[in-house]
DRENPA-3360 file (N, C-alpha, C; in nm, 2 decimals, always signed):
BEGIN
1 = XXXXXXXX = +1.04/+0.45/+1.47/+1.02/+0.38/+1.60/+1.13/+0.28/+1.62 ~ +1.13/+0.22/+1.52/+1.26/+0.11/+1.52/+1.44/+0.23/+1.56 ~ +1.40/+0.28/+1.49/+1.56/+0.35/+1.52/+1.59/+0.39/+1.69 ~ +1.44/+0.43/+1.76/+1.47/+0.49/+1.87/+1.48/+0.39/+1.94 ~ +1.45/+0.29/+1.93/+1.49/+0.14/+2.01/+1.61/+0.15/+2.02 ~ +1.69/+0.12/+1.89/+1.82/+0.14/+1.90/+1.90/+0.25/+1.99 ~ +1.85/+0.38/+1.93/+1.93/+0.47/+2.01/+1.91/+0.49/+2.13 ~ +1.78/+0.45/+2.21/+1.81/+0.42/+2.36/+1.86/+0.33/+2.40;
9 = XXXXXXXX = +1.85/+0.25/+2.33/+2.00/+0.12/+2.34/+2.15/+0.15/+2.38 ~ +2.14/+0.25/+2.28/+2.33/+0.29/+2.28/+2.38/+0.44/+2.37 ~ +2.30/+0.50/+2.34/+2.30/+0.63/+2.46/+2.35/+0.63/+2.53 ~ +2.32/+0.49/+2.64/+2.37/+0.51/+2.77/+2.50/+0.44/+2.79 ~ +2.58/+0.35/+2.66/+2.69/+0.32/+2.66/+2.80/+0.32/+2.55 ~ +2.88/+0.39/+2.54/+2.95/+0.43/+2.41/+3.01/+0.33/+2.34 ~ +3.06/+0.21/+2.47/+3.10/+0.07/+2.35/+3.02/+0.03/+2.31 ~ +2.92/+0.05/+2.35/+2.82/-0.05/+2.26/+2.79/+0.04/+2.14;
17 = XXXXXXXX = +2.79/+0.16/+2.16/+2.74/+0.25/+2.03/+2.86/+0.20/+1.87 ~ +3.00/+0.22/+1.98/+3.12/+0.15/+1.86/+3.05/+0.02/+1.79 ~ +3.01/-0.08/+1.89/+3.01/-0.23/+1.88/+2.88/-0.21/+1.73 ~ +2.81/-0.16/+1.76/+2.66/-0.16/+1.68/+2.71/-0.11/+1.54 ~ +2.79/-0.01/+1.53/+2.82/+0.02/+1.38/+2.89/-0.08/+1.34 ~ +2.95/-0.11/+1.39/+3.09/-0.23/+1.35/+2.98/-0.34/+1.30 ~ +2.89/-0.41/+1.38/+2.77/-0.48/+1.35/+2.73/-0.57/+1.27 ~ +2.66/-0.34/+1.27/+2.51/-0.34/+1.12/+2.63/-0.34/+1.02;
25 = XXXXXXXX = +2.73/-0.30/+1.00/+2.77/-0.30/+0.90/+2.85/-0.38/+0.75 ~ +2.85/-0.51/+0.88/+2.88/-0.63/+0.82/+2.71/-0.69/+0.76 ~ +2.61/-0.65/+0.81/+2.50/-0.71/+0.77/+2.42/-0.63/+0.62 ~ +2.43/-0.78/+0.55/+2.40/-0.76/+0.43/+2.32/-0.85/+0.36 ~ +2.21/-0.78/+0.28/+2.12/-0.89/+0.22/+2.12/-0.98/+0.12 ~ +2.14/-1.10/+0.09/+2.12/-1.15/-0.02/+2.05/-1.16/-0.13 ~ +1.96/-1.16/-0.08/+1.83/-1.10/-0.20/+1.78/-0.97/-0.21 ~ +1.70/-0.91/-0.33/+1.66/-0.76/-0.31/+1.53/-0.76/-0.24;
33 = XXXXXXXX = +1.53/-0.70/-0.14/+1.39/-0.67/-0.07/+1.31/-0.55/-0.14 ~ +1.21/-0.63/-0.17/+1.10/-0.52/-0.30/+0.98/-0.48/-0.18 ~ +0.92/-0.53/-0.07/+0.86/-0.47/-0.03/+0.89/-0.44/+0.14 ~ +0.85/-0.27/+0.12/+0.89/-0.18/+0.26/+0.82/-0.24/+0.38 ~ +0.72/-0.32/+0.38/+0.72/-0.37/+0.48/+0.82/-0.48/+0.55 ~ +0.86/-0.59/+0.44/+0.96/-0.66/+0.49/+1.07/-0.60/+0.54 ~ +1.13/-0.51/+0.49/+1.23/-0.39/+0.56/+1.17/-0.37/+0.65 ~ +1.07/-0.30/+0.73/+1.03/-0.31/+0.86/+1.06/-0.43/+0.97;
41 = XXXXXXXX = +1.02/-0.53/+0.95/+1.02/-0.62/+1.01/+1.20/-0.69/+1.03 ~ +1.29/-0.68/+0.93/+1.42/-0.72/+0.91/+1.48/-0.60/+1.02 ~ +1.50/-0.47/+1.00/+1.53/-0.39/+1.11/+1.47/-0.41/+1.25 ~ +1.34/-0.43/+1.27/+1.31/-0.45/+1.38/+1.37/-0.57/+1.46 ~ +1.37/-0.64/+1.39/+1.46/-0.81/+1.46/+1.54/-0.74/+1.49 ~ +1.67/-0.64/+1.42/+1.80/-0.63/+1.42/+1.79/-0.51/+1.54 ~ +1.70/-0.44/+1.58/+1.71/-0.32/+1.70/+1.68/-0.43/+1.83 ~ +1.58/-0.54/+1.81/+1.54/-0.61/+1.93/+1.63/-0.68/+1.96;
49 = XXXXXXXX = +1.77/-0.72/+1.87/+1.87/-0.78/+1.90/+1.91/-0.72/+1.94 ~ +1.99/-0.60/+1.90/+2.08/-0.51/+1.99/+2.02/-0.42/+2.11 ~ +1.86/-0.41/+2.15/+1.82/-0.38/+2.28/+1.89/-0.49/+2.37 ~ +1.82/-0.65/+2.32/+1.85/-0.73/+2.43/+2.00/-0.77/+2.43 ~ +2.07/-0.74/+2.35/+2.22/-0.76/+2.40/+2.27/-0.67/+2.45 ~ +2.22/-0.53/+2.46/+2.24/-0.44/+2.56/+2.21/-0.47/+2.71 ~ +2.10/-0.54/+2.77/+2.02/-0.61/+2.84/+1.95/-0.57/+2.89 ~ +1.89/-0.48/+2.79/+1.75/-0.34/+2.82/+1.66/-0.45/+2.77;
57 = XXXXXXXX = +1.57/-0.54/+2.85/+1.48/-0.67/+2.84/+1.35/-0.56/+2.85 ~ +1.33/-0.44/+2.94/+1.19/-0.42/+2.91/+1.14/-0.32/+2.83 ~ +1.29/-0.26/+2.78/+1.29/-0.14/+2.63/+1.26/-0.23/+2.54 ~ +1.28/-0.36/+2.51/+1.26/-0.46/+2.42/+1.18/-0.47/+2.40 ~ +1.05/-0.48/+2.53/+0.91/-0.55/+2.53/+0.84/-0.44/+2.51 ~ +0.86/-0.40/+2.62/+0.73/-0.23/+2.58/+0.80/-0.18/+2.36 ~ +0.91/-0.19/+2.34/+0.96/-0.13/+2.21/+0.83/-0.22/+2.11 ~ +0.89/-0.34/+2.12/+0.86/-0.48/+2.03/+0.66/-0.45/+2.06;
65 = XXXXXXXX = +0.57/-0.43/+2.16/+0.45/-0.43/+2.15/+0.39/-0.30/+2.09 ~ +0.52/-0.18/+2.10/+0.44/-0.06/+2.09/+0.40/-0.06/+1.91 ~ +0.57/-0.13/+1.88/+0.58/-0.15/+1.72/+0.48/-0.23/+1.69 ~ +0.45/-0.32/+1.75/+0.34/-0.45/+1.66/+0.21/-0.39/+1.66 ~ +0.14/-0.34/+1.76/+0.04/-0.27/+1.76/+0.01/-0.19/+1.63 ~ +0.14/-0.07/+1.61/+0.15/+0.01/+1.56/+0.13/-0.05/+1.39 ~ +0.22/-0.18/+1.36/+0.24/-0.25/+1.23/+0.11/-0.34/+1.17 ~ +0.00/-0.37/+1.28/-0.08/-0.40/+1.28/-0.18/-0.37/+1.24;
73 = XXXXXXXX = -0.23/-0.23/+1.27/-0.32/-0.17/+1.21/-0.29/-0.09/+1.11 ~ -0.16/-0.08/+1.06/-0.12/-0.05/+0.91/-0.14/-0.15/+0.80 ~ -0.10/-0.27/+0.88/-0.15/-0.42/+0.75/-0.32/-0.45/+0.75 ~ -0.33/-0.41/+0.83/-0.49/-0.43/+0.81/-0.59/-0.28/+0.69 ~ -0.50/-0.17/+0.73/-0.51/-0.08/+0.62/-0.52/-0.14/+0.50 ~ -0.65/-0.07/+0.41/-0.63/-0.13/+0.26/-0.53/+0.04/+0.21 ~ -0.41/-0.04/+0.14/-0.34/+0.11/+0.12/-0.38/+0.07/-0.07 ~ -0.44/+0.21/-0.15/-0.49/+0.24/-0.23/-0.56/+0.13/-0.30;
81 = XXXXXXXX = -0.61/+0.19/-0.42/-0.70/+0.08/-0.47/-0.62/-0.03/-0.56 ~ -0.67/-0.13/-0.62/-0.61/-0.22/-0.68/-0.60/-0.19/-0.87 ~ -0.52/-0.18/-0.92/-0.48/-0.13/-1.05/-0.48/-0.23/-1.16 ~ -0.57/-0.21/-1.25/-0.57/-0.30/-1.37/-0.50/-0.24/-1.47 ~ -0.47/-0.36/-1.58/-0.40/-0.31/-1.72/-0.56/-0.36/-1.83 ~ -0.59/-0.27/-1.88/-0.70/-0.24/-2.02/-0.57/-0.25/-2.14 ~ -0.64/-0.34/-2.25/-0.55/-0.35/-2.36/-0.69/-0.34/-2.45 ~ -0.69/-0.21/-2.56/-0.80/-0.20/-2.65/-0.76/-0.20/-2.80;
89 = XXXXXXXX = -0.82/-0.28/-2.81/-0.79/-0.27/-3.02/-0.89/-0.21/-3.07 ~ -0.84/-0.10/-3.13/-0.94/-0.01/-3.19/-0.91/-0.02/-3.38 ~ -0.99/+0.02/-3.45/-1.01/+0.05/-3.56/-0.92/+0.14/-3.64 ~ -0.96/+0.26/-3.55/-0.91/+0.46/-3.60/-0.95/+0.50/-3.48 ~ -0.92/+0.64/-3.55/-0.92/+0.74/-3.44/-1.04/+0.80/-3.35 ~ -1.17/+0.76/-3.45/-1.28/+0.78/-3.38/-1.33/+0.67/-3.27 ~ -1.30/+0.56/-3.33/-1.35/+0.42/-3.22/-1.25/+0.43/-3.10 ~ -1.11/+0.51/-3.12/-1.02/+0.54/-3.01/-1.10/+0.64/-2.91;
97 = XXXXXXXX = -1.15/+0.69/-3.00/-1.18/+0.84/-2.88/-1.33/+0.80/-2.83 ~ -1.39/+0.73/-2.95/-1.53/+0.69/-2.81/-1.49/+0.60/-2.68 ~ -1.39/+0.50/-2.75/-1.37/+0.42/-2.66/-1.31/+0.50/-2.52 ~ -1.22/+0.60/-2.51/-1.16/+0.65/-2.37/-1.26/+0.73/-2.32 ~ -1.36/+0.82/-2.40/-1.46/+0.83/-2.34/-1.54/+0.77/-2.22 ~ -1.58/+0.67/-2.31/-1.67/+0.55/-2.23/-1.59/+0.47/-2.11 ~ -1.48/+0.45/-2.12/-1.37/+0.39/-2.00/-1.35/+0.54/-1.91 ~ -1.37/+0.67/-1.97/-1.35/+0.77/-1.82/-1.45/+0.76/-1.77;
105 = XXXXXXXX = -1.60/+0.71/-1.80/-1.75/+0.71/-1.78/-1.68/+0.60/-1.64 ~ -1.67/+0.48/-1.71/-1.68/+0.34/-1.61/-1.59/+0.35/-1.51 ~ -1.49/+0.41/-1.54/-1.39/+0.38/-1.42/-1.36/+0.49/-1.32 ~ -1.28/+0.46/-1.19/-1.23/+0.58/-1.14/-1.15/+0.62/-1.20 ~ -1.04/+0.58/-1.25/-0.91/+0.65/-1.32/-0.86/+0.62/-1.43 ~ -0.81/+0.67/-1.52/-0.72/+0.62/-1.65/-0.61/+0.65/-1.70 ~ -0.46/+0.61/-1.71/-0.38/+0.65/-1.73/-0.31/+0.58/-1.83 ~ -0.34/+0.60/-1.98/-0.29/+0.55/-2.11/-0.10/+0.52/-2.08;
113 = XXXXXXXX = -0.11/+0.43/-2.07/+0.08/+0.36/-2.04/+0.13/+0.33/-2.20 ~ +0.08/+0.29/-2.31/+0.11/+0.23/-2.46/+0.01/+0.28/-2.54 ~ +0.08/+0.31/-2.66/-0.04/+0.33/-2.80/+0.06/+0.30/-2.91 ~ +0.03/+0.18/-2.99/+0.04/+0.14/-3.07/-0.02/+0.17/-3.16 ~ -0.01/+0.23/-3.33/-0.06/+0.24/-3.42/+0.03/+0.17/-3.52 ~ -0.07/+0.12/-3.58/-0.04/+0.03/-3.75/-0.13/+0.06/-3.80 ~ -0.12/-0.02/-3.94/-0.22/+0.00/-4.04/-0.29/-0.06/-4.01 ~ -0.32/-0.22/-3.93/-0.43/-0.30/-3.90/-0.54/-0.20/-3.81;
121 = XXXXXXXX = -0.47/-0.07/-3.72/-0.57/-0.06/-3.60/-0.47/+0.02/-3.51 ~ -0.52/+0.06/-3.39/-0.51/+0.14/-3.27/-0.48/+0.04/-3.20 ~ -0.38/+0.03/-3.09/-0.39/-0.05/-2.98/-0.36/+0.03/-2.87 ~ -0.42/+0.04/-2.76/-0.37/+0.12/-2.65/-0.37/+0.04/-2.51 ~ -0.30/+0.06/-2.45/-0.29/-0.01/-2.28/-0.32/+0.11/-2.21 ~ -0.36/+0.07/-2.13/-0.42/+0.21/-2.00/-0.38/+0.12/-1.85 ~ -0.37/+0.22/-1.75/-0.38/+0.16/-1.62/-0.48/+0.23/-1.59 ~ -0.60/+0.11/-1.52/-0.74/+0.18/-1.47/-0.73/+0.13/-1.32;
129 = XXXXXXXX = -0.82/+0.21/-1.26/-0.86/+0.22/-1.10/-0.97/+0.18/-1.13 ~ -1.08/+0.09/-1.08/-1.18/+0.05/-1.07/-1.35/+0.11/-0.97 ~ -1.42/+0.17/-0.98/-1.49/+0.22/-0.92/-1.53/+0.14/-0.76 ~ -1.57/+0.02/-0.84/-1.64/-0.12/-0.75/-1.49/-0.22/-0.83 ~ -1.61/-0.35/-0.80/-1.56/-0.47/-0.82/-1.62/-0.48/-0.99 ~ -1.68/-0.42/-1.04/-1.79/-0.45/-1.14/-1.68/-0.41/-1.30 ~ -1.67/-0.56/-1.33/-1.60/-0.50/-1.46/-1.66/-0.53/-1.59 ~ -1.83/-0.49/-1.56/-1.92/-0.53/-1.70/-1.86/-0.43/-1.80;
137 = XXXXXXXX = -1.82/-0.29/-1.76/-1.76/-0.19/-1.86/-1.69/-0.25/-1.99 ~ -1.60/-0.39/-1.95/-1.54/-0.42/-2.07/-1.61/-0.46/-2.16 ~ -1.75/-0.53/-2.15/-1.82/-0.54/-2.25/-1.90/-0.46/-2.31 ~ -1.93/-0.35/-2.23/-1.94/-0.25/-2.32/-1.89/-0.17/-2.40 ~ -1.76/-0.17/-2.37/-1.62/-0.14/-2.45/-1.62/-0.16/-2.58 ~ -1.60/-0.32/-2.56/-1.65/-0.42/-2.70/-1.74/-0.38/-2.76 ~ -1.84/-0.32/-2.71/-1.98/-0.30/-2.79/-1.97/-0.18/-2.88 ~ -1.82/-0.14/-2.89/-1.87/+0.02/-2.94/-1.80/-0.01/-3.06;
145 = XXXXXXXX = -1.88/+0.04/-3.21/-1.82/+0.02/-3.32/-1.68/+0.08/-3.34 ~ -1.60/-0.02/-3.39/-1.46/+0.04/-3.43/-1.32/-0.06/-3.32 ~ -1.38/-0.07/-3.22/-1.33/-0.15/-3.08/-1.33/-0.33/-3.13 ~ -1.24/-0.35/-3.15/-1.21/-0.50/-3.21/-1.20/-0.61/-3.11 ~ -1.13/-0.58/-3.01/-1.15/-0.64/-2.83/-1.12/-0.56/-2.77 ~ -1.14/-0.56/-2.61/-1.11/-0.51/-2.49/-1.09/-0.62/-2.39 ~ -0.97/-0.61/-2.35/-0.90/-0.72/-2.25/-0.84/-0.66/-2.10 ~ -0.94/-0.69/-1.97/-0.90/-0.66/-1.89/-0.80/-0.74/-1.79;
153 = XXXXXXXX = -0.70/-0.69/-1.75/-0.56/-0.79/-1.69/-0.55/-0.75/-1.58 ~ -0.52/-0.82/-1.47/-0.48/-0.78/-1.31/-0.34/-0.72/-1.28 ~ -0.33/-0.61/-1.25/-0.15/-0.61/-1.22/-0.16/-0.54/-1.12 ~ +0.00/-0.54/-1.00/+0.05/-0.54/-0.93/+0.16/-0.41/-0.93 ~ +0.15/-0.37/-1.02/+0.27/-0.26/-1.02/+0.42/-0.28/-1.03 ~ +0.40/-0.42/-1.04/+0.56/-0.49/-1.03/+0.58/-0.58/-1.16 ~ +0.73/-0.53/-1.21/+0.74/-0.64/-1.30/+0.82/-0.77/-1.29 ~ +0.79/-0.85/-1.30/+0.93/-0.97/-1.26/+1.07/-0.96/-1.32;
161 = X = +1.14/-1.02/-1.24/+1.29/-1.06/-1.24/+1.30/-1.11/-1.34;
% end
C-alpha cells in the first residue's frame, strides 16, 4: 500500500521519478530496525513526503487514512501466542521422560531448544505455548520424582545486543 502511494506519485512525472531514486537513496538508518512494524511506519512518512512534494495533497490524505485504518486493526490483532522458556532439572532418563510427558499434557506446545547432560542430572530448556494464562503445571512438574526444579521464564523471541 505504501509503495502504490509512491508510484502514483511518480507516474505522472518522470523528473520526479529520477528525483525519488536519487532521494531514497541517500536515506539510511542509523540503528537496526528489529521490528516490521516500525519499518511500516518509517516508509510511510517517506511515500507521504514524496506524495506531498509531488503536490498530490489528496493522494496523501485518502493514502495516509486508507493506511492507518488498515495499520490499526492489524495492532490491535493479537499476532500468535506468547512464548515461554521451561528450564527442568531432572535426575535421569526416566524423570526426563515423565517430565515431557506431563508438560505435553499442560501446555499447547513444546519445543526442546537445550539438553544438558552431566553426571549431577538432565537439564533441558524447552519453548512452551501456554494453553491459558494458568502456569500451576510448573508445580506439578516439580512434583514428579526425579525433577529437581522447574523454572518458568518469559521470553520474547529476541535476544539482546
Amino acid at each position: 500500500m505504501v509503495t502504490t502511494l509512491v508510484i502514483l506519485a511518480v507516474t505522472s512525472n518522470v523528473v520526479l521519478s529520477l528525483g525519488m531514486v536519487g532521494a531514497l537513496s541517500i536515506v539510511r538508518f542509523r540503528a537496526a530496525i528489529k521490528e516490521p512494524f516500525e519499518i511500516v511506519f518509517l516508509f510511510w512518512a517517506l511515500a507521504v513526503g514524496i506524495v506531498i512534494g509531488a503536490g498530490m495533497f489528496l493522494l496523501a490524505v485518502v493514502g495516509s487514512l486508507i493506511i492507518g485504518i488498515i495499520l490499526v486493526v492489524f495492532a490491535r490483532r493479537k499476532i500468535g501466542e506468547h512464548p515461554y522458556i521451561i528450564v527442568l532439572s531432572c535426575a535421569d532418563g526416566e524423570a526426563e521422560t515423565k517430565a515431557l510427558e506431563a508438560l505435553g499434557a499442560a501446555v499447547g506446545k513444546y519445543v526442546v531448544k537445550a539438553k544438558t547432560v552431566t553426571a549431577a542430572g538432565i537439564e533441558i530448556s524447552a519453548e512452551v505455548t501456554l494453553k491459558g494464562d494458568d502456569t500451576a503445571f510448573v508445580t506439578g512438574l516439580c512434583a514428579i520424582d526425579g525433577v529437581a526444579s522447574a523454572s518458568l521464564v518469559t521470553y520474547n523471541g529476541q535476544f539482546a545486543d
